[in-house]
C-alpha positions, 0 to 999 in steps of 0.5 A: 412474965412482969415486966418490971418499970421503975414509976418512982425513977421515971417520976423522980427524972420528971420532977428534976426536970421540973413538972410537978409532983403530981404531974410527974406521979400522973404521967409516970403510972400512964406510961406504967399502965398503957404503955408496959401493958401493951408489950409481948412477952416471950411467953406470947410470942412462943404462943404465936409461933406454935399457932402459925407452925400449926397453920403452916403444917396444914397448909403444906398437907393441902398443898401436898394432897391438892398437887397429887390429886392433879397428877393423878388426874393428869395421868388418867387423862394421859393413859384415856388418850393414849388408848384412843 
């Protein structure tokens, strides 16, 4: 998705406020170039999410896995003394 930034408004404020032509055209397709560049669209924030969903799932089977193999070690070790 595009965003859309209005370099000949941006530039024409710049001008009325008193930088040149130049300068204002100059700063006008910095801001267009770096700064529209650099933002996160919702495309990519729905990417992101999905990723983390998907790391969080995996997270949760090994957690799960890891905390039923300690109970059932622990049961063993319960029942092996108990026989003693």
């Amino acid at each position: 998705m595009a965003y859309a930034f209005d370099t000949l408004g941006y530039a024409k404020r710049l001008r009325d406020a008193g930088i040149s032509q130049g300068q204002a055209e100059a700063h006008a397709e910095a801001a267009r170039e770096f700064v529209m560049g650099d933002l996160a669209t919702k495309a990519d924030l729905q990417a992101i999410r999905a990723d983390l969903q998907a790391a969080m799932d995996t997270l949760s089977l090994r957690l799960t896995l890891r905390l039923g193999v300690m109970l059932a070690a622990g049961l063993a070790t319960l029942a092996a003394i108990i026989k003693l």
